[in-house]
N, C-alpha and C positions, 0 to 999 in steps of 0.2 A: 837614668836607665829606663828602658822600655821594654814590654815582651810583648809580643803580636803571635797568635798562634797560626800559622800558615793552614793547616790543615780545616781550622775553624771560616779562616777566611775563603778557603776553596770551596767549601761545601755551601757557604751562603753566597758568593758570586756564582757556583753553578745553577742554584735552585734560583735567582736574578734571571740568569741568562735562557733558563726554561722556560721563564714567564716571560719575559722580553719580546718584539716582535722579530727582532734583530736578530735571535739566538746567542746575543752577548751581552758582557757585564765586565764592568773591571770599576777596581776600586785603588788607588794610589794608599801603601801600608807602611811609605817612607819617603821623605823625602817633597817633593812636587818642581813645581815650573819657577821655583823663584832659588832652588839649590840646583849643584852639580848631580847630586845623585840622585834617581828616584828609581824607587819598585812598585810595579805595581802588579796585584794580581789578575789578573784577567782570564776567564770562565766564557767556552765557548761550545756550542751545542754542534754535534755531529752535522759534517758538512756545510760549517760556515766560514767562512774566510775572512780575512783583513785585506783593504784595499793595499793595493801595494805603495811601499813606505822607503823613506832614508832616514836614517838613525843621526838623529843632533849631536853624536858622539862616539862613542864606547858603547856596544849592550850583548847580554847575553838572554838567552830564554830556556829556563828552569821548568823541564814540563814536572809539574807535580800529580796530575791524575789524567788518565787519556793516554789519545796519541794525536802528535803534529807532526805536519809536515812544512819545513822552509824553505821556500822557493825564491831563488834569483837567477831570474833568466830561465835557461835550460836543466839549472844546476837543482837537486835539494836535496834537501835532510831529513831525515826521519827520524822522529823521539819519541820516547816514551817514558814515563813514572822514573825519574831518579836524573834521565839525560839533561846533560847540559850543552848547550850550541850556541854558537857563536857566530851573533848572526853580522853579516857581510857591511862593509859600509855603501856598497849598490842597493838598487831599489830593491825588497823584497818584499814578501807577503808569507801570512803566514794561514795556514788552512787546518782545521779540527777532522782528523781522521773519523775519530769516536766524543763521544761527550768529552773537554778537555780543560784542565786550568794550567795553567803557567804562571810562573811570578818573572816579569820582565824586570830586567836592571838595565837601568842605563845612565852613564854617565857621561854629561855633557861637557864637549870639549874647551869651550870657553860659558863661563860663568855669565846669567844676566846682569845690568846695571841696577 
């Protein structure tokens, strides 16, 4: 068994993504590229974005502090501290309203070799 403190890891990916030139940070808290499932928390500084993305799977986005916005297409969503979304299997992107952390999950649909 493991315990990871979500709260502890947002507060140090955000204070990353301050220093950053990027405005981001993220740190994988379970899981990685060689399992089905990984989480990672990821910390992004007011007005910065993610390139737009397709998800290798299954994923959800767990905003934990801040606010986001998910965008596919024309379409988005807005979260904030508690929301959970669900993000589309089309391309999407995801944009930092306010200083923001998220814990992404996602689980991939077929397993590496």
């Amino acid at each position: 068994m493991e315990k990871s403190s979500l709260i502890a890891q947002a507060r140090q990916q955000l204070e990353a993504a301050r220093r950053a030139t990027s405005g981001r940070s993220a740190k994988t808290v379970h899981g990685g590229h060689e399992k089905v499932l990984r989480q990672t928390v990821i910390a992004m500084c007011a007005g910065r974005s993610t390139d737009e993305f397709n998800n290798p799977g299954e994923a959800t986005v767990h905003v934990l502090t801040g606010r986001v916005r998910l965008t596919c297409g024309p379409t988005t969503w807005d979260g904030s501290p508690g929301d959970l979304l669900i993000a589309p299997q089309t391309p999407h992107a995801l944009h930092a309203v306010e200083d923001s952390v998220i814990l992404l999950t996602v689980a991939k649909t077929s397993r590496p070799d």
